[in-house]
C-alpha positions in Angstrom: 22.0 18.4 -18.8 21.9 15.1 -17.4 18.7 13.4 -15.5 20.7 13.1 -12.1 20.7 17.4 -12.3 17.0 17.5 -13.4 16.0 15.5 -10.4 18.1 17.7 -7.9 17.0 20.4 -9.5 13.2 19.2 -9.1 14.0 18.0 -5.4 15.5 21.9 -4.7 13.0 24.3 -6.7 9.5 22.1 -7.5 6.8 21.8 -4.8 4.2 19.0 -6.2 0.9 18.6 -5.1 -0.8 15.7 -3.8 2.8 14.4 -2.8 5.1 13.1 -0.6 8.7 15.4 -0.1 10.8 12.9 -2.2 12.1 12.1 -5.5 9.7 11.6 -8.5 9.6 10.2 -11.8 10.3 12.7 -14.6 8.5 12.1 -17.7 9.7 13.0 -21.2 7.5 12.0 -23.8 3.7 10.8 -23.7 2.0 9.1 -26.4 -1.9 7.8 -27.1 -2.2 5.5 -23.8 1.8 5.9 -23.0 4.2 7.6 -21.2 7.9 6.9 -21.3 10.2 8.4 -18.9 13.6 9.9 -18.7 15.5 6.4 -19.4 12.7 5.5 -22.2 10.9 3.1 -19.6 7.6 2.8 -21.3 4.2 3.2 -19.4 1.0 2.2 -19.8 -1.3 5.5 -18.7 -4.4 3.9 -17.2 -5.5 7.3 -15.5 -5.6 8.9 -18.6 -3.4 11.9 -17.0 -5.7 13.3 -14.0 -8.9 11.3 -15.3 -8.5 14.6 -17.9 -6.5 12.9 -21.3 -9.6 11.1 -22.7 -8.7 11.1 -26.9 -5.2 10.1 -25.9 -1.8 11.9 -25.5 -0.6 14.0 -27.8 -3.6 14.0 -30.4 -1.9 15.3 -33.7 -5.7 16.8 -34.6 -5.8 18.8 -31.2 -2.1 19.9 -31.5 -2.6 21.3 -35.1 -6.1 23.5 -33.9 -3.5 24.9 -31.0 -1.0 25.8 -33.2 -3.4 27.0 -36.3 -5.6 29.4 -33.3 -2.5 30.6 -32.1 -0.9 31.7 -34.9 -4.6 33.8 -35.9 -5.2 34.9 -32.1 -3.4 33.6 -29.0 -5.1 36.1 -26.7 -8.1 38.6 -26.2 -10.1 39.1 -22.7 -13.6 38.3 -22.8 -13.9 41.1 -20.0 -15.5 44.4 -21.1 -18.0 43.0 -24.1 -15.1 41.7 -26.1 -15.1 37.8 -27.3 -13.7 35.6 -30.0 -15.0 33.3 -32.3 -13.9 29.9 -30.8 -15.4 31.0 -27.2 -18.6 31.3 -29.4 -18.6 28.5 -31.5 -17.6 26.2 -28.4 -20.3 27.4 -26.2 -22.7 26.8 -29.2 -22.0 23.2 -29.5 -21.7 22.6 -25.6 -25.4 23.8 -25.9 -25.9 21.2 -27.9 -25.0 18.4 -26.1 -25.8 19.6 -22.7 -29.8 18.5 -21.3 -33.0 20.9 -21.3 -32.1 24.6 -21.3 -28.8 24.5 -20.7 -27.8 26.8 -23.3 -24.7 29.7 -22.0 -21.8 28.9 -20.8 -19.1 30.8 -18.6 -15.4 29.9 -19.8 -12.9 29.7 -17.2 -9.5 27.5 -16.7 -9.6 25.0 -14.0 -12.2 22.7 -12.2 -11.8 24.8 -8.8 -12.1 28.2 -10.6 -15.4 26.2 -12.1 -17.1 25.3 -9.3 -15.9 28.5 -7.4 -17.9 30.3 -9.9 -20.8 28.1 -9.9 -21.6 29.0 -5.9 -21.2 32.7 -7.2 -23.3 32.4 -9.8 -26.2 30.8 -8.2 -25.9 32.9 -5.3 -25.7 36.0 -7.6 -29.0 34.9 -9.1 -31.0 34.5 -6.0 -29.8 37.5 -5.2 -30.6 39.7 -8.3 -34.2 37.9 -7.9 -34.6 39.6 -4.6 -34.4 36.2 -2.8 -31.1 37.6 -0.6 -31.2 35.1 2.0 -30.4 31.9 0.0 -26.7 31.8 0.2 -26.3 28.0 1.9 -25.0 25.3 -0.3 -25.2 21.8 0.4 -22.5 19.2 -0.7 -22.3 15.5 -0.2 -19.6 13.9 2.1 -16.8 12.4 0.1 -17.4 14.9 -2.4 -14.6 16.4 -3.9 -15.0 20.3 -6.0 -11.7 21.4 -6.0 -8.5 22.8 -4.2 -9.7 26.8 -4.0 -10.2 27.9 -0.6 -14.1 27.6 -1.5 -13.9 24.9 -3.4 -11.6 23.2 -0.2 -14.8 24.5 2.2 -17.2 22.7 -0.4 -15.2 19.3 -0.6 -15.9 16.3 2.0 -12.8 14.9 3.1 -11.4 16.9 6.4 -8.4 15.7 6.1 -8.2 17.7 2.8 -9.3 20.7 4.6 -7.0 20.7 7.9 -4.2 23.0 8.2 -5.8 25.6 5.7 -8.1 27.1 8.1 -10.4 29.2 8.6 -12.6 28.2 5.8 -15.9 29.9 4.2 -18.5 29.2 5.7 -22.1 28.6 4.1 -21.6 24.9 3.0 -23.7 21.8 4.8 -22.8 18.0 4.3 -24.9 15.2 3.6 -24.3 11.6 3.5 -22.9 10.6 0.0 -25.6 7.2 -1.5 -23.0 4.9 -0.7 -24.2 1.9 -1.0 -21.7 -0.5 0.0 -20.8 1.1 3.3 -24.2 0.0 4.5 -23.1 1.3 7.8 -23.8 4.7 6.7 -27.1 4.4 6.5 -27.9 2.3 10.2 -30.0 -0.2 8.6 -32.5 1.6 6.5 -32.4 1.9 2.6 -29.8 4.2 1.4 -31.6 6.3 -0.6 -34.3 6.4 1.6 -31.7 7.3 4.6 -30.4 10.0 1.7 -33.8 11.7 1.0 -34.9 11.8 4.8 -31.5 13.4 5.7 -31.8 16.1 2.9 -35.3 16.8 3.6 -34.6 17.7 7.4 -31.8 19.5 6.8 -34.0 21.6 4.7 -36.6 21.8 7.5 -34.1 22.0 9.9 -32.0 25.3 7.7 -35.3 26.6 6.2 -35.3 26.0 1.9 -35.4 29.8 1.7 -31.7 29.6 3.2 -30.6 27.1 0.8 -29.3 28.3 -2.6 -27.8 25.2 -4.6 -27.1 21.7 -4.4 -23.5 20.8 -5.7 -22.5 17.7 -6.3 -20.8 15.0 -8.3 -23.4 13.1 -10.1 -20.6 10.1 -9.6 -18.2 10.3 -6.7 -14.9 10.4 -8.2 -12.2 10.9 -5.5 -14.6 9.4 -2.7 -14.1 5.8 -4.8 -16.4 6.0 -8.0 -19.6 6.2 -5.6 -22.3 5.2 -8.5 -25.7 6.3 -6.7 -28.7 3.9 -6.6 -31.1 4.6 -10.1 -33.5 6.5 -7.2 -31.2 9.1 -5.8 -31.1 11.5 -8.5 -34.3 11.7 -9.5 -35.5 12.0 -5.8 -33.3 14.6 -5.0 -34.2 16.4 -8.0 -37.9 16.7 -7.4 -37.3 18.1 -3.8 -34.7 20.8 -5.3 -37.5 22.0 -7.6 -40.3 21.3 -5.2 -38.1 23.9 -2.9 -36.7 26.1 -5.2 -33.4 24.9 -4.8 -30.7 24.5 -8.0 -28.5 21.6 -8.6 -25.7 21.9 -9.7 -24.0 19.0 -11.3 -20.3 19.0 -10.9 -19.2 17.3 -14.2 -15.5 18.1 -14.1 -14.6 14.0 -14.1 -17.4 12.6 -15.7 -18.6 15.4 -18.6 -17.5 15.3 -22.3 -17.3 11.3 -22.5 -15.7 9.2 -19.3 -18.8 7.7 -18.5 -20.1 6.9 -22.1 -22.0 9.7 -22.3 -21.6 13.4 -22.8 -22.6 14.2 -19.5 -23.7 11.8 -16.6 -25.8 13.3 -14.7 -28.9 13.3 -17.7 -28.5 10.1 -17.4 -29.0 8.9 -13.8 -31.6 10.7 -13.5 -30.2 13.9 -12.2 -31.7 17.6 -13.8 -29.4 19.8 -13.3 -29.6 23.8 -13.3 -26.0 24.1 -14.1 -23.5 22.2 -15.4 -19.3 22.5 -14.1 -17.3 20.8 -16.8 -13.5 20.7 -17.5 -10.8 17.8 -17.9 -12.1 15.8 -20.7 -13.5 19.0 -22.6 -9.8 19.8 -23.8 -8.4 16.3 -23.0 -5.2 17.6 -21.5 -4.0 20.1 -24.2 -4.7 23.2 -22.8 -6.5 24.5 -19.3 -9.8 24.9 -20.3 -13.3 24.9 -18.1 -16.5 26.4 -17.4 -20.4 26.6 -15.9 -23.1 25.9 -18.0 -26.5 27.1 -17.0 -30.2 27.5 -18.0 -31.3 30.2 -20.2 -33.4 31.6 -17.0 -30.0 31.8 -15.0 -28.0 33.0 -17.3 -30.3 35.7 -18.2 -30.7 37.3 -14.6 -27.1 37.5 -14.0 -26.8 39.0 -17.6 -29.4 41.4 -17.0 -27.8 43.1 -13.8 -27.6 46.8 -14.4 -23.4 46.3 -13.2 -23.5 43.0 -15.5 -21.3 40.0 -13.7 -18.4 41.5 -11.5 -16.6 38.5 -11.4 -13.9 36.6 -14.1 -10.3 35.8 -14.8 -8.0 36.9 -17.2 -8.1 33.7 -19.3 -11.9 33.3 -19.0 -12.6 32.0 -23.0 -9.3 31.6 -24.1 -9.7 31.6 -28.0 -6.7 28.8 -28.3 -8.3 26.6 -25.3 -11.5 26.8 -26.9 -10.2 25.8 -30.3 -8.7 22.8 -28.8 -11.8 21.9 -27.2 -14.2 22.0 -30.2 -11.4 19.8 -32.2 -11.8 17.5 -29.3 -15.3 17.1 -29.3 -14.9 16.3 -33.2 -12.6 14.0 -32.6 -14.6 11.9 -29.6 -17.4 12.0 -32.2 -15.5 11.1 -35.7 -13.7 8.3 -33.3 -16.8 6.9 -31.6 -14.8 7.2 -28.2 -18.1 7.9 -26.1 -18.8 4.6 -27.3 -16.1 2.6 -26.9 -15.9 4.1 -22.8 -19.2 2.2 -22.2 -18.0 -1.1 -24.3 -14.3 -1.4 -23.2 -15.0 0.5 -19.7 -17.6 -2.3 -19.6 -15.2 -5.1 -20.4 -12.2 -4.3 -18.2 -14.7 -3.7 -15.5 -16.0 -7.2 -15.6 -12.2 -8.7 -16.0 -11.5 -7.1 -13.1 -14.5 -8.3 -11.0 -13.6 -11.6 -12.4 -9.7 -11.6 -11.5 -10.1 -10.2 -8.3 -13.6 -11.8 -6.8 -11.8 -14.2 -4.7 -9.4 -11.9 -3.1 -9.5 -11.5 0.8 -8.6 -7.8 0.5 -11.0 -7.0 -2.4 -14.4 -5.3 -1.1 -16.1 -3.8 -4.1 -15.5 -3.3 -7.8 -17.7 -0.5 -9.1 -17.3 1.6 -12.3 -19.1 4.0 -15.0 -17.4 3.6 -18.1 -14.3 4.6 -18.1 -14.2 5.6 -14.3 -13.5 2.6 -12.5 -12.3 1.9 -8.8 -11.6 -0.8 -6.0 -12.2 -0.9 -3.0 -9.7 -2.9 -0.6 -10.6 -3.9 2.8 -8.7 -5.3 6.0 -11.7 -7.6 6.8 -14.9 -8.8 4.2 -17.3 -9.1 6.7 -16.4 -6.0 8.6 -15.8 -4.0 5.8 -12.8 -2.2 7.6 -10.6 0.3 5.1 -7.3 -1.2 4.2 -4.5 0.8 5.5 -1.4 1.4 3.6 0.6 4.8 2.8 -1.0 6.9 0.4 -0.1 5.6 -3.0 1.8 3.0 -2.1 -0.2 0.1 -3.9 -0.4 2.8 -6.9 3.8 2.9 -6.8 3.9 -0.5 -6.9 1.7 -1.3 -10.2 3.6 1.9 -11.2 6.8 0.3 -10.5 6.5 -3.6 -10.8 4.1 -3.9 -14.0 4.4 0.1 -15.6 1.1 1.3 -15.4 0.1 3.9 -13.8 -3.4 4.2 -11.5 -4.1 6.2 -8.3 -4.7 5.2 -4.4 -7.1 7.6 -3.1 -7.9 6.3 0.6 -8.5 2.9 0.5 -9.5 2.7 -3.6 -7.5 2.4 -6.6 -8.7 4.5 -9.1 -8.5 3.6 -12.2 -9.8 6.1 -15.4 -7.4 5.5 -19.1 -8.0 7.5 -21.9 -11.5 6.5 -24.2 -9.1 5.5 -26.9 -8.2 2.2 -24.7 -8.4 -1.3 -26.1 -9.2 -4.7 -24.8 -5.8 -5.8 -25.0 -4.7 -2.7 -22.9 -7.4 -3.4 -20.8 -6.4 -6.6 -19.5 -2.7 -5.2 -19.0 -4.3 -3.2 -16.1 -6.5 -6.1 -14.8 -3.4 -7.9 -14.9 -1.2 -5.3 -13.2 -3.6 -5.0 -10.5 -4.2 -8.5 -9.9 -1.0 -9.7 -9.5 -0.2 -6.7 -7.0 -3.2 -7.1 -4.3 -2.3 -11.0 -4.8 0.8 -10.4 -2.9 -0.9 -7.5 -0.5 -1.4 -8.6 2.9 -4.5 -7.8 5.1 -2.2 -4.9 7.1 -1.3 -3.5 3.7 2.4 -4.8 3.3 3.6 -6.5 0.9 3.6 -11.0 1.4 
C-alpha cells in the first residue's frame, strides 16, 4: 500500500481530535526523543508525545514487561473482588512516593476518566459521611481536567465547552494565580486577589455546599501557569479550615515532568487526592488513576453496596506492569533528575535567545514543562493572534521538531531522557521561527 492511499484513506475514515479537517502527517516509527515519518523525515519530539512519553519512545525495558505480563495475564476485571498482582504491586509503590496518607489508589485508563472519578469519589464520601449537601466543586479558570462531558463542565476555557451543551452543573470558576496577566487581578497582589476571591465564593455558596477543590497544581494547557510560592499553601489551609478536599490534578505534572514525583508536595499544595496518568506509563499503554487518603478511601470502601462505579479496564494487569517498569526505569536512569537540570538549562537558553523579541511576553517553565507566551504588544500585554498551531506547524515543518500552540503559548514538554544538545535544537527551532513572526502573527 502506498502513503498517497494511507493519507486518502485517513482523510475519508479518521476523525482526529484537536484538529483542523485536512491532511496530516503520518508517522511510522518513533524512537527515544524521535519520530520519523512515512518518507523517513526524522523529528525531534520535544512534546514528548502529549506531554505523556517521559523515559523516551519505544523503551525496550517497558516493551519487554508488556509483552512478558501479557503472555502470563492480558486481562482480568478488578470488578466483583477480583484483582491481579501488578494492580497490587503498582498501587504499593505509588503509595510510596505519593505525600502524607495517600496510600489506595483507583486504577482507571485515561486522564478524563481520572478526574471524572475523582468528583465521584469525593462526592461519594461526603455523602456516605452524612454530609449530603456538599456536591459543588470549584475549578480554576484556564484549567484544563479533561474532554468527558464532566470533565468538559470542570475545564476553564469556554471555547472548549461550546457546542457540547448542556453541561453538568455543580462546578464554580475562580481566577487561575496568573501572575503575568496582572490585569487579572485589578491592581492588588495576585495571590492576595486569589485568596479573597476563594474565600467569598465560599461565603457567598456556603463551605457546607462545597465538596472539593480540583485543580492543576501547574497550569498546563492555560500556558505552564507556575503559582506564586503562597498560593498553595494559602489555599490549603482554607480547604482544611472548611472541610473542603483538594484534589490535585497531576495528570501532566505527576510521575517526573517537573523534577519531582508529584508537584503539588512541592509548592506547597496538600492534597486529599491525587489524579495521575501520562507519565505513569510513559506512552506504552493507557493507564491512570486517583490516589487518596487512607480516611477517604476507607468510607467509600466501607459502603454496605461498596463503590458502584468503574470501567472494564479499571487495573489492567499489563498497563500496570508497564507502569511499575517505568517507574524503575525513571529511578535506575535518574530522569527526575535530569528534568530539573536540563528542563532548567533549555529554559534559561530560551529566556536568553528570545529576551529581546518584540513578540515574546513571558518564558515560564517547571522542569520539563515549559511554555511562551507571545504577545501583539509588550506593554499591553495583548495575546498574539495566529491560527491555532500554526507557529507549532512551522517549527514542525521548517526545523523538525515538534511543540504545541495552545492559545497564544507554545508549549513545549520533551521526554526526561533529553540532552543539552537536544535542548538547544528546540531553543534554536523556536528562535529562529518567532524571529521571522510578525506582530499580527504572519510570517515577515
Amino acid at each position: 500500500m502506498n502513503t498517497e492511499e494511507l493519507h486518502r484513506w485517513d482523510l475519508a475514515h479518521v476523525v482526529h481530535p484537536w484538529s483542523y479537517a485536512g491532511p496530516s502527517l503520518m508517522i511510522a516509527k518513533a524512537k527515544g526523543t524521535r519520530y520519523w515519518d512515512v518518507d523517513g523525515k526524522e523529528y525531534l519530539d520535544a512534546l514528548g508525545g502529549i506531554q505523556n512519553c517521559s523515559v523516551g519512545h519505544s523503551r525496550p525495558e517497558l516493551i519487554e514487561a508488556a509483552k512478558a505480563q501479557m503472555e502470563r495475564l492480558e486481562y482480568v476485571p478488578m470488578h466483583w473482588n477480583f484483582t491481579n498482582e501488578p494492580a497490587v504491586r503498582l498501587a504499593r509503590t505509588i503509595a510510596e512516593l505519593a505525600p502524607a496518607d495517600l496510600n489506595q489508589t483507583y486504577f482507571v485508563s485515561s486522564g478524563s476518566e481520572a478526574t471524572e472519578s475523582a468528583v465521584k469519589l469525593m462526592r461519594r464520601y461526603h455523602y456516605l459521611r452524612g454530609d449530603t449537601k456538599r456536591a459543588t466543586i470549584l475549578c480554576l479558570k484556564q484549567g484544563y481536567h479533561g474532554a468527558t462531558i464532566l470533565a468538559t463542565a470542570a475545564t476553564g476555557f469556554e471555547n472548549l465547552q461550546q457546542g457540547f451543551g448542556p453541561l453538568p452543573g455543580g462546578i464554580k470558576f475562580l481566577t487561575p494565580p496568573h501572575v503575568y496577566r496582572s490585569e487579572l487581578f485589578g491592581g492588588e497582589d495576585p495571590v492576595e486577589f486569589c485568596i479573597r476571591q476563594l474565600k467569598q465564593v465560599i461565603a457567598d455558596e456556603g463551605g457546607d455546599t462545597i465538596a472539593a477543590i480540583m485543580a492543576e497544581p501547574v497550569l498546563t494547557v492555560g500556558g505552564v501557569i507556575v503559582p506564586p510560592a503562597e498560593y498553595w499553601p494559602a489555599v490549603s489551609e482554607i480547604c482544611r479550615q472548611h472541610g473542603i478536599l483538594l484534589v490535585a490534578d497531576e495528570v501532566v505534572t505527576g510521575f517526573g515532568r517537573t523534577g519531582a514525583w508529584f508537584a503539588g508536595p512541592e509548592l506547597g499544595m496538600l492534597p486529599d487526592a491525587i489524579v495521575f496518568g501520562k507519565g505513569v506509563s510513559s506512552g506504552h499503554f493507557p493507564l491512570s488513576g486517583v490516589i487518596m487518603s487512607d480516611t477517604i478511601a476507607e468510607v467509600i470502601k466501607s459502603a454496605p453496596d461498596g463503590l458502584m462505579h468503574g470501567f472494564t479496564y479499571c487495573g489492567h494487569p499489563v498497563g500496570c506492569a508497564v507502569a511499575s517498569r517505568n517507574i524503575e526505569v525513571l529511578q535506575e536512569n535518574k530522569l527526575l533528575e535530569n528534568s530539573k537540570e536540563v528542563g532548567g538549562y533549555l529554559l534559561g537558553t530560551l529566556k536568553e535567545k528570545l529576551r529581546d523579541s518584540p513578540i515574546v511576553g513571558d518564558i515560564r517553565g517547571y522542569g520539563m514543562l515549559l511554555a511562551v507566551e507571545l504577545v501583539s504588544d509588550k506593554a499591553t500585554r495583548e495575546p498574539l493572534q495566529f491560527k491555532r498551531q500554526l507557529l507549532a506547524d512551522r517549527i514542525r515543518n521548517e526545523h523538525a521538531v515538534v511543540v504545541r500552540s495552545i492559545g497564544a503559548n507554545i508549549i513545549i514538554a520533551p521526554p526526561l531522557i533529553l540532552g543539552r544538545s537536544e535542548a538547544d535544537t528546540i531553543a534554536h527551532a523556536l528562535e529562529e521561527v518567532i524571529s521571522t513572526t510578525n506582530t499580527d502573527g504572519t510570517s515577515l
